[in-house]
Backbone as CSV, one residue per row, in Angstrom:
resi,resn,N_x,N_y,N_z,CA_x,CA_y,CA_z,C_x,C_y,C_z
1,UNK,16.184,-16.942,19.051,14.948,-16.263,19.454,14.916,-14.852,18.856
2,UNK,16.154,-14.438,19.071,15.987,-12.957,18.536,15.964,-13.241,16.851
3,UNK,15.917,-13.716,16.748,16.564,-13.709,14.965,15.291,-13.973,14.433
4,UNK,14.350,-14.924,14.905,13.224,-15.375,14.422,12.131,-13.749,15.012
5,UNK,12.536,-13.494,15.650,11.656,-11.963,16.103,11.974,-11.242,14.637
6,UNK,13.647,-10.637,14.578,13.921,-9.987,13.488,13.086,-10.621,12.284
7,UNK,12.908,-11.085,11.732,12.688,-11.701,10.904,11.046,-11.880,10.471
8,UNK,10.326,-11.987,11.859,8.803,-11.559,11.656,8.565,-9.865,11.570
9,UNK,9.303,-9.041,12.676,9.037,-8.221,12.012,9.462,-7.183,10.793
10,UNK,10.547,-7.776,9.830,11.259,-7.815,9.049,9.855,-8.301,7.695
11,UNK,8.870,-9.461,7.807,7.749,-9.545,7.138,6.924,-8.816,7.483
12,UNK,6.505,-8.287,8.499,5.286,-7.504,8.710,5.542,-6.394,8.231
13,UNK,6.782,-5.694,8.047,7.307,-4.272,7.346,7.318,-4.593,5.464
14,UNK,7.247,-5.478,5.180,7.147,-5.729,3.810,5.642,-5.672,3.812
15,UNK,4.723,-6.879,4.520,3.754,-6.668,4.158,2.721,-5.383,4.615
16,UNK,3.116,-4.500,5.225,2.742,-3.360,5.640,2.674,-2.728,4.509
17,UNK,4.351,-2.794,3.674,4.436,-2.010,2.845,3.797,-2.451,1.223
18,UNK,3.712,-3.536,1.117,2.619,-3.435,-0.001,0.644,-3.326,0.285
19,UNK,0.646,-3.119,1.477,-0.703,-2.804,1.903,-1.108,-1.619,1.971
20,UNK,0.371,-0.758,2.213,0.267,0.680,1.262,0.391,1.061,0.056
21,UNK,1.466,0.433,-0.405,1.142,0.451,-2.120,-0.027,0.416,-2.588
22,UNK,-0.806,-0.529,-2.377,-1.997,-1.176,-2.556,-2.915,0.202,-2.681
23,UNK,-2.637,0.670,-1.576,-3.881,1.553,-1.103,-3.629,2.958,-1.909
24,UNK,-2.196,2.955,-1.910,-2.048,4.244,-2.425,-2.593,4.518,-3.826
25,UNK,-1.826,2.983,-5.014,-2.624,2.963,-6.226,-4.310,3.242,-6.356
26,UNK,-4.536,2.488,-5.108,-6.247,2.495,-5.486,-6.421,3.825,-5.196
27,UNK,-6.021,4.868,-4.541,-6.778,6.161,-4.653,-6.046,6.722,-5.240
28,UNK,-5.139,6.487,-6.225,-4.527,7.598,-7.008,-5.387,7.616,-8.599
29,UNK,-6.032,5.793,-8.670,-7.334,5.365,-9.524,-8.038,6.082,-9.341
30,UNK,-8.573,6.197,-7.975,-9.679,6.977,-7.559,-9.972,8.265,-8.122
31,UNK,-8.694,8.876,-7.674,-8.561,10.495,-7.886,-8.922,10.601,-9.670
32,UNK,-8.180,9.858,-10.330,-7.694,9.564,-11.832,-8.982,9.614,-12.656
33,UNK,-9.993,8.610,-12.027,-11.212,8.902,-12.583,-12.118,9.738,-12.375
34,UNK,-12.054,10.097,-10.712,-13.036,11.498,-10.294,-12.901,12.614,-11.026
35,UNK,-11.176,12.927,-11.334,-11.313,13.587,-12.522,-11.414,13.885,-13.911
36,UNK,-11.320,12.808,-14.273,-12.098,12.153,-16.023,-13.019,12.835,-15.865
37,UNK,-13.947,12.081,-14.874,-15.507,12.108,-14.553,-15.798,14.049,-14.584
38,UNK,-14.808,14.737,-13.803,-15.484,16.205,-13.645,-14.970,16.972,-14.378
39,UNK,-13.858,16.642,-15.628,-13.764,17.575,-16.241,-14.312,17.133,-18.096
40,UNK,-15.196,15.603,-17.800,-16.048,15.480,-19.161,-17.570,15.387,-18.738
């Protein structure tokens, strides 16, 4: 019982953590082009 606990939340910390990755790339895009955009 415990092991199968460890273990879900052992996935939910992975997938947490590419749901930040995720997010982080997309606004570092974000930023990347806002400033293309304001300094042409």
């Amino acid at each position: 019982m415990s092991n199968s606990t460890l273990l879900n939340d052992h996935i939910e910390n992975c997938s947490d953590n590419v749901v930040w990755a995720f997010l982080v790339s997309e606004l570092m895009i974000f930023i990347f082009k806002w400033k293309i955009r304001g300094n042409f």
